[in-house]
N, C-alpha and C positions, 0 to 999 in steps of 0.2 A: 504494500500500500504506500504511496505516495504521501510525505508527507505535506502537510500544509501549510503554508505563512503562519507564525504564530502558535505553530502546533497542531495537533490534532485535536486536542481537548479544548476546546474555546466553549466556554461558561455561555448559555442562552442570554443575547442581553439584549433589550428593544435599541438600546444608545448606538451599536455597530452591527445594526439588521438591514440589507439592502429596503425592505419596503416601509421604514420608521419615517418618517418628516419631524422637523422642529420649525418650530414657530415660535420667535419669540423665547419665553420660560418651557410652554408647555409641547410635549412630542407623543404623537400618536401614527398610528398603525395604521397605512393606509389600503390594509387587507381588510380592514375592522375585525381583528384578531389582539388576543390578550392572552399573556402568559398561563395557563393552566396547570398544578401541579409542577411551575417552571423551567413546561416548554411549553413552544408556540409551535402548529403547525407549519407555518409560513415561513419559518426562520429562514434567513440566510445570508450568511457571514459577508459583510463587502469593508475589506481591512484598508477603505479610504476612511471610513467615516468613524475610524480609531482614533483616539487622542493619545496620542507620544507621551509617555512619563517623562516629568521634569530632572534634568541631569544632578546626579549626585554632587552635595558639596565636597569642593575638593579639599583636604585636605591640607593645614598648613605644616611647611619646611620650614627648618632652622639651616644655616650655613655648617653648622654640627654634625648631619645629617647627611651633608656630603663629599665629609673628610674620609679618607682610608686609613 
């Protein structure tokens, strides 16, 4: 099996569903489908409408640190 962008195991989530809309605050389903038992029929993953985790802070260096 091929694997997929992101993995195979991608959590059901309306936020990175090809048929979700936002508008504004609010984002609805425009299959008019709702998570049941937390899945949707309709799902289907489209890995544009993911939002990138914000970069780790980097840590700070002393000039100590890069003595031998």
């Amino acid at each position: 099996m091929k694997k997929k962008l992101f993995g195979n195991n991608i959590a059901v989530s309306c936020v990175y569903c090809e048929h979700s809309k936002t508008e504004g605050e609010s984002q609805y389903c425009t299959k008019n489908k709702s998570l049941k038992n937390g899945k949707c029929s309709k799902f289907k993953y489209n890995p544009i409408m993911r939002e990138p985790k914000g970069m780790a802070p980097l840590k700070s260096f002393s000039k100590e640190d890069f003595e031998l």
